[in-house]
matplotlib code that plots the C-alpha trace (Angstrom):
import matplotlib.pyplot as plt

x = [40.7, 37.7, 37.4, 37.7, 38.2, 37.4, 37.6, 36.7, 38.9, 35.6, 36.9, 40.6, 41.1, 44.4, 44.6, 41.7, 40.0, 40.6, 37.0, 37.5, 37.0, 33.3, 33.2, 35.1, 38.4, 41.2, 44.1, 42.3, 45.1, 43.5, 46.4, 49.2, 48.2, 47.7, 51.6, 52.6, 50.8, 51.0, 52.9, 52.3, 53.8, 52.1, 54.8, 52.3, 50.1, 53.7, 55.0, 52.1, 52.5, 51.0, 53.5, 54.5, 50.4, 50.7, 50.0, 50.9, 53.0, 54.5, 55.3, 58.3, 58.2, 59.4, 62.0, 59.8, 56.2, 54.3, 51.3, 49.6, 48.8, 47.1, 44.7, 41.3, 39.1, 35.3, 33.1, 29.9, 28.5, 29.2, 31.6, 29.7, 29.4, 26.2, 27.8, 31.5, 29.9, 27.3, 30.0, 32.3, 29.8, 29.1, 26.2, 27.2, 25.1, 25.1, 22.7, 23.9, 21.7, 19.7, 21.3, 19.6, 22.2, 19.1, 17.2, 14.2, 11.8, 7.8, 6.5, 9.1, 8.9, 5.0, 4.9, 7.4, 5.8, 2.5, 4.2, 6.0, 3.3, 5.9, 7.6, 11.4, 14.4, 17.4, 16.5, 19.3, 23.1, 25.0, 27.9, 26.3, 28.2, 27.6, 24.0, 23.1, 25.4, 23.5, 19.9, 20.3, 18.5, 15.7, 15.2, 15.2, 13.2, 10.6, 10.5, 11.1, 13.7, 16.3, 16.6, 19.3, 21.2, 24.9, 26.8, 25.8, 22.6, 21.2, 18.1, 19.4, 17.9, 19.4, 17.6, 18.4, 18.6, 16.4, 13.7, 13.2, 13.6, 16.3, 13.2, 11.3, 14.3, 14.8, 10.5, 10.9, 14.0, 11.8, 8.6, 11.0, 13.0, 9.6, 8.5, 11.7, 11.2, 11.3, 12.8, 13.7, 15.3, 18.1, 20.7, 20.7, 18.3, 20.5, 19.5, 21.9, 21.1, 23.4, 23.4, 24.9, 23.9, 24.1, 27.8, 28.5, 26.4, 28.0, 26.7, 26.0, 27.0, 23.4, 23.9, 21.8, 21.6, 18.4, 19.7, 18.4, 17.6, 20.1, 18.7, 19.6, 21.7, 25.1, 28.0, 26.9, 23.7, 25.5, 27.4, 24.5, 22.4, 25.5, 25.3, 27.9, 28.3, 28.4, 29.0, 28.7, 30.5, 30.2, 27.4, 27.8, 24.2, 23.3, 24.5, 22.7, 19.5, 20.3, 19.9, 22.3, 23.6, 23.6, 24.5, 25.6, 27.0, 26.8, 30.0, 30.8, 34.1, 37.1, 39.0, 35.1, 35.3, 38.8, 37.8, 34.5, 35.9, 38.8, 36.2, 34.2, 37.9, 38.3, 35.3, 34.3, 32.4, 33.0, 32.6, 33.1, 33.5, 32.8, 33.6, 33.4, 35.6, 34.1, 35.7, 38.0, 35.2, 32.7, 35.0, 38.1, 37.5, 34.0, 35.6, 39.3, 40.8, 44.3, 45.9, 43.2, 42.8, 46.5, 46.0, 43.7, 45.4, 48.4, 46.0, 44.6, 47.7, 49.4, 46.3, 47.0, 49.6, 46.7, 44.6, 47.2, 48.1, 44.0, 44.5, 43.7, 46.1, 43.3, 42.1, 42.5, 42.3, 41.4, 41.5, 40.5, 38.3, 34.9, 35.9, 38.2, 37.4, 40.5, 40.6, 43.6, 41.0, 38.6, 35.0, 34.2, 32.4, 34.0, 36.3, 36.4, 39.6, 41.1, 41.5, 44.2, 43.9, 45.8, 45.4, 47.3, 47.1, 49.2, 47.4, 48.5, 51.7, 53.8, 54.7, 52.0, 51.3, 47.6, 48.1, 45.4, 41.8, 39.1, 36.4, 35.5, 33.7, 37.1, 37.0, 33.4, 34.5, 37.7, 35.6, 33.3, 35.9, 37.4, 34.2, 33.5, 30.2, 28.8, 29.9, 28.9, 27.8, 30.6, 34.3, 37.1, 38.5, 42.7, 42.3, 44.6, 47.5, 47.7, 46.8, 50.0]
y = [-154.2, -155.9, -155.7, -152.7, -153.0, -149.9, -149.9, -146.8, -146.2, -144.5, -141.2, -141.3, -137.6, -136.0, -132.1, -129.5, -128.2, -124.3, -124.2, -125.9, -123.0, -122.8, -126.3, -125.7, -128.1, -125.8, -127.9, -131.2, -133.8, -137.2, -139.0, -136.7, -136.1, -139.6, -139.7, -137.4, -138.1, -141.8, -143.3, -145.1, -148.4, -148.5, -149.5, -151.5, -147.8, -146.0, -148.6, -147.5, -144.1, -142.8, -141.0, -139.1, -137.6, -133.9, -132.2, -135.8, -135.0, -137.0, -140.0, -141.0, -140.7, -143.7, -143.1, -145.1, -145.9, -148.9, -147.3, -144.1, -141.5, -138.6, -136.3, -135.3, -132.7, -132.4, -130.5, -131.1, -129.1, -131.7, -133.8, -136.7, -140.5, -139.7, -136.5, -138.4, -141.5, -139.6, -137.7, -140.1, -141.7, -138.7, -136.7, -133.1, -131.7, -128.2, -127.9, -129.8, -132.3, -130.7, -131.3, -130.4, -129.2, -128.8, -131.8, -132.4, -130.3, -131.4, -131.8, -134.6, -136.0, -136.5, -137.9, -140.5, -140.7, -141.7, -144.4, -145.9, -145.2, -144.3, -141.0, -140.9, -140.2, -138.0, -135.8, -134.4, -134.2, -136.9, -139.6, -142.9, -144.4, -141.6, -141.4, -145.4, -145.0, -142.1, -143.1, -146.6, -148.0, -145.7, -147.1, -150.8, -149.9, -147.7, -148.9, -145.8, -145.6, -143.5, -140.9, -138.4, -137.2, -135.7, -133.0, -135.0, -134.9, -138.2, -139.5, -141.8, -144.7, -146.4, -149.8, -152.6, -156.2, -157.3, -154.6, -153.7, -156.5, -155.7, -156.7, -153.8, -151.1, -151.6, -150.9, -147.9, -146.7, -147.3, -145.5, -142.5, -142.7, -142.8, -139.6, -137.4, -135.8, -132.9, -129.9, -132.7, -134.9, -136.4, -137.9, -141.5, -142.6, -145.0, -148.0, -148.7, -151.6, -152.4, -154.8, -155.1, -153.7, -150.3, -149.4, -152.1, -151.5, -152.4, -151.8, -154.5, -155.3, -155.6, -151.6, -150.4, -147.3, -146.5, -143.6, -141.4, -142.8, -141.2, -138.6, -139.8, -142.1, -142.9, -144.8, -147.9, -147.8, -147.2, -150.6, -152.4, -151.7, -153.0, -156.5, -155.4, -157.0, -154.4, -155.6, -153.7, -155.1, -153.2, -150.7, -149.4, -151.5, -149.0, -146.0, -146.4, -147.1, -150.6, -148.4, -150.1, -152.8, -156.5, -157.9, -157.5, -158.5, -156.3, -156.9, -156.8, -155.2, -153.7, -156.9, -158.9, -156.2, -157.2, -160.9, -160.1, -158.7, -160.7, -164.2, -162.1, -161.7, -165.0, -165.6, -165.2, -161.9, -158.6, -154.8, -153.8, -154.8, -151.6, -151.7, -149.6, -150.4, -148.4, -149.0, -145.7, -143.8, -145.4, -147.0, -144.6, -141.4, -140.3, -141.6, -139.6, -142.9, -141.8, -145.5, -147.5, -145.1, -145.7, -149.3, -150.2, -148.7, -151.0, -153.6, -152.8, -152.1, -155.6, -156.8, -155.0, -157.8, -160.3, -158.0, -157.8, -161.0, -162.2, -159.7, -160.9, -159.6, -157.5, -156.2, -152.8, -151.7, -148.3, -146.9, -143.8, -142.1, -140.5, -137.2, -137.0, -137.9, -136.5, -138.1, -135.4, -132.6, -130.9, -132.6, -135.9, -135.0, -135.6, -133.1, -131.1, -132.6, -133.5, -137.8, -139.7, -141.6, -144.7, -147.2, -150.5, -153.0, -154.5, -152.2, -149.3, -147.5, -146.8, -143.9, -141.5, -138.4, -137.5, -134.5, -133.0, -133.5, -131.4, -133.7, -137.2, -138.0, -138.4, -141.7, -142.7, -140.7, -143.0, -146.1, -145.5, -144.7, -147.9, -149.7, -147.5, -146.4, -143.1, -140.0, -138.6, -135.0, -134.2, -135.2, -135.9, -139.3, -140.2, -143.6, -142.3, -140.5, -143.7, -146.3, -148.3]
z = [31.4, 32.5, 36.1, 38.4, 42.4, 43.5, 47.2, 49.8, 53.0, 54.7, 56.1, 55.1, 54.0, 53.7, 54.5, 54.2, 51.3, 50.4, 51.8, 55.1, 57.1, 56.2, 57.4, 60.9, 59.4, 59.1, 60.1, 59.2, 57.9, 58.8, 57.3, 58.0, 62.0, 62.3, 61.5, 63.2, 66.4, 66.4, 63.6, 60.7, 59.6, 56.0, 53.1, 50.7, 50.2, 50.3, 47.2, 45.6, 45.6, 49.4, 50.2, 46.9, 46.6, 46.1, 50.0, 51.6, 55.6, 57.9, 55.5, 53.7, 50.0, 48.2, 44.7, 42.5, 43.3, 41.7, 41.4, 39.7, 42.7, 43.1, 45.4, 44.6, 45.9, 46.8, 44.5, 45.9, 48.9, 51.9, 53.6, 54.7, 53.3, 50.7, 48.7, 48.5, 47.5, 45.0, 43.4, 42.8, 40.3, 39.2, 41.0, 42.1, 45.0, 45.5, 48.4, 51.5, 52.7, 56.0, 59.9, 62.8, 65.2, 67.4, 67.3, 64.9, 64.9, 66.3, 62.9, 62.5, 66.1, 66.1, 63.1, 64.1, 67.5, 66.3, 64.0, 67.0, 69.4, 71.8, 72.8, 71.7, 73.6, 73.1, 70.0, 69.9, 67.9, 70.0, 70.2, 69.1, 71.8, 74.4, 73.7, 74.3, 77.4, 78.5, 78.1, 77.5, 81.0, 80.7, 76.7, 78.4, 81.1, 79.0, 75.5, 73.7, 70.7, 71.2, 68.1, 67.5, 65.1, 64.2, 62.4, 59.1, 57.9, 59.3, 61.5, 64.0, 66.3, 68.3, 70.4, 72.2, 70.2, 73.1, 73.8, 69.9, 67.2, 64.7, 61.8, 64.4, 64.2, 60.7, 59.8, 62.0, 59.8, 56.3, 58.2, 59.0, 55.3, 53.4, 56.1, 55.6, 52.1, 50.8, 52.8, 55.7, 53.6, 55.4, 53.5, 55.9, 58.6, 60.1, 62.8, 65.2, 67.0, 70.3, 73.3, 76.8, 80.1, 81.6, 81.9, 79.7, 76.3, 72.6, 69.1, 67.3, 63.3, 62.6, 61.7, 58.7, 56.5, 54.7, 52.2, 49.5, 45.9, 44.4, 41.9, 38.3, 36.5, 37.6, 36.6, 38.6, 36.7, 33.3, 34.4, 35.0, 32.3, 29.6, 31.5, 34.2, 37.6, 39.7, 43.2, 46.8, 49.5, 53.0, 53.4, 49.5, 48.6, 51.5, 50.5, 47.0, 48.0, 46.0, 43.0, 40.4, 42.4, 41.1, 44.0, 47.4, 51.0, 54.2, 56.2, 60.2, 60.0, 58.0, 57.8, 56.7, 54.1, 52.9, 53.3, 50.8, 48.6, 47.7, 47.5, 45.0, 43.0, 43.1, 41.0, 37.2, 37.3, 35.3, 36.2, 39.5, 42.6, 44.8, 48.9, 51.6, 54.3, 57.5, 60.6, 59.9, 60.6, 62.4, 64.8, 65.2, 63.5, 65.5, 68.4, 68.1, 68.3, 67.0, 67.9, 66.7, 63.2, 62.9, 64.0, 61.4, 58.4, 58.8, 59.2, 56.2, 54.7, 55.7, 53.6, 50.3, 49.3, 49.2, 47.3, 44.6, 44.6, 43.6, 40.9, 37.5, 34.7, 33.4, 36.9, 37.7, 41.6, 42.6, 46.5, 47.4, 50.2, 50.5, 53.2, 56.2, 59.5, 61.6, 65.1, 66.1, 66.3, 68.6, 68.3, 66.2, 63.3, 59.7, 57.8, 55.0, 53.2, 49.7, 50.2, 48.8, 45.2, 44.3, 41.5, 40.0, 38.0, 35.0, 32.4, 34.3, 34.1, 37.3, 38.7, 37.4, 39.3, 38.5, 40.6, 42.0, 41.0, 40.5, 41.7, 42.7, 39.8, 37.7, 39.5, 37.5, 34.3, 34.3, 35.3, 32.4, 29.9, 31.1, 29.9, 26.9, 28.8, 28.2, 29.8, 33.4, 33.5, 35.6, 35.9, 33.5, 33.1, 33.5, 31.4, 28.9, 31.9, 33.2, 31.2, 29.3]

ax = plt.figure().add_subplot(projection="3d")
ax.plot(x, y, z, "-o")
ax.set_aspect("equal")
plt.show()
């Protein structure tokens, strides 16, 4: 074993944690409602073992998976892209990151203010999609950025390709990520760039995310410092700060994602190849887009063949999620859920139920027990429950 594919369906949760009522998800099943509302045509993930995870509804189990399966719970204090992410290479954050389910306070605003040297608009928890539609013409007509933010702890602007640069947006991001420290230390500032007219606006791909450093050493950094590739395809350079990362591509969409990641299989590289695959959330999940959730995880799943097939014999590939995002319930913000583990590969045995796990970072423990790397301070490796 010499390669791992470790790639993230952003936001694909499957039922609540025991703690999802502190979180407002009780009944959260992203998977599960998506089936039973909609429908799900998915029988590469259910070869592999989707189906027969521990707290799986509403798909058909299959006699003999392929792969090794399992579901794995949140430890960490959150339910947003940053903890899931963190955790899984092993960082546990007990404090949630700070939201501002009333807008930023003035100590934040003027700050910003004075950088821009325009008022803002908005300042407030919002739709990213509602909020341009909303205030869109008077940000064309005025100037000012719009800013707002979300149930997750982010700092969001939002401007027109043509009345703000995108090289403009993105110095505004990096003024408001080196400002928010400290007790206002959001986990992303986020640009979101869109285009159009009133009544007719669309975000654009030239979306950014400007996160936290992440705290100490992780898995990806363990990786790198042996003479691992470790490579980020999708918004993962993002959600590291680039801390670890040898090398990266930012992607459009899911399928760009898929696309990306299979040209860096067919090349000569060894570690990781890490993607985040982000349309589930961004695109159907915030939006309660049951159709097009379900829509793009057979499109996804018609993919997985290809995936395998690039495989090297000593490739191992690892899918997984970062938190749920159900688009069946009231509201739009993400959910409070265990998410769904698979893995494969020719060194792996089939049908191994890993149960369920205590944390994400069994993902990294296993990842550096695959590359004799040393230990995370949290998690517990399944190398040797699955490994042949």
């Amino acid at each position: 074993m010499n390669r791992v594919i470790w790639i993230i369906l952003d936001s694909v949760g499957m039922g609540e944690l025991p703690d999802a009522a502190k979180f407002g998800d009780v009944g959260s099943h992203t998977i599960g409602n998506i089936a039973k509302e909609y429908g799900l045509d998915i029988p590469n993930m259910r070869k592999l073992g989707l189906a027969n995870i521990e707290g799986m509804i509403n798909l058909e189990q299959v006699k003999q998976p392929k792969g090794v399966y399992g579901r794995v719970a949140e430890l960490s204090n959150g339910k947003d892209t940053t903890i899931g992410h963190w955790e899984m290479v092993g960082i546990y954050s007990p404090v949630a990151f700070p939201t501002y389910p009333d807008g930023f306070p003035s100590e934040i605003t003027d700050q910003f203010e004075a950088f821009v040297g325009k008022k803002i608009l908005a300042n407030k928890p919002a739709s990213g999609t509602a909020i341009i539609e909303e205030l869109g013409k008077e940000h064309m007509e005025t100037g000012r950025p719009i800013v707002y933010t979300s149930a997750d702890s982010v700092f969001q602007i939002a401007a027109h390709e043509d009345i703000i640069s995108i090289e403009k947006l993105y110095e505004m991001c990096r003024q408001a990520r080196d400002m928010l420290t400290g007790e206002h230390a959001v986990a992303r500032v986020i640009a979101r760039p869109f285009k159009g007219e009133p009544g007719s606006f669309y975000r654009t791909a030239n979306r950014r995310d400007f996160s936290l450093t992440p705290p100490e050493a992780t898995v990806l950094d363990n990786m790198k410092a042996h003479g691992l590739d470790v490579i980020g395809v999708g918004k993962i350079e993002d959600i590291f700060s680039g801390k670890g990362i040898t090398e990266a591509i930012h992607t459009k969409d899911n399928m760009d994602g898929v696309d990306g990641t299979i040209a860096y299989m067919k090349k000569d590289n060894k570690g990781l190849i890490f993607t985040n695959l982000v349309e589930f959330d961004s695109k159907w999940g915030h939006r309660n887009d049951v159709e097009g959730y379900a829509k793009g995880l057979e499109a996804f799943d018609a993919r997985l063949p290809e995936i395998i097939e690039n495989m090297k014999d000593t490739d191992i590939l690892i899918i997984n999620a970062d938190h749920g995002c159900d688009p069946t319930m009231p509201g739009s913000d993400h959910s409070r859920e265990y998410v769904p583990l698979l893995a494969y590969g020719k060194p792996l045995k089939e049908n191994v139920d890993l149960k369920t796990r205590k944390t994400f970072a069994d993902i990294g423990q296993t990842i550096s027990d695959i590359f004799n790397l040393e230990a995370l301070k949290i998690g517990e490796s399944f190398l040797k429950e699955m490994k042949k």
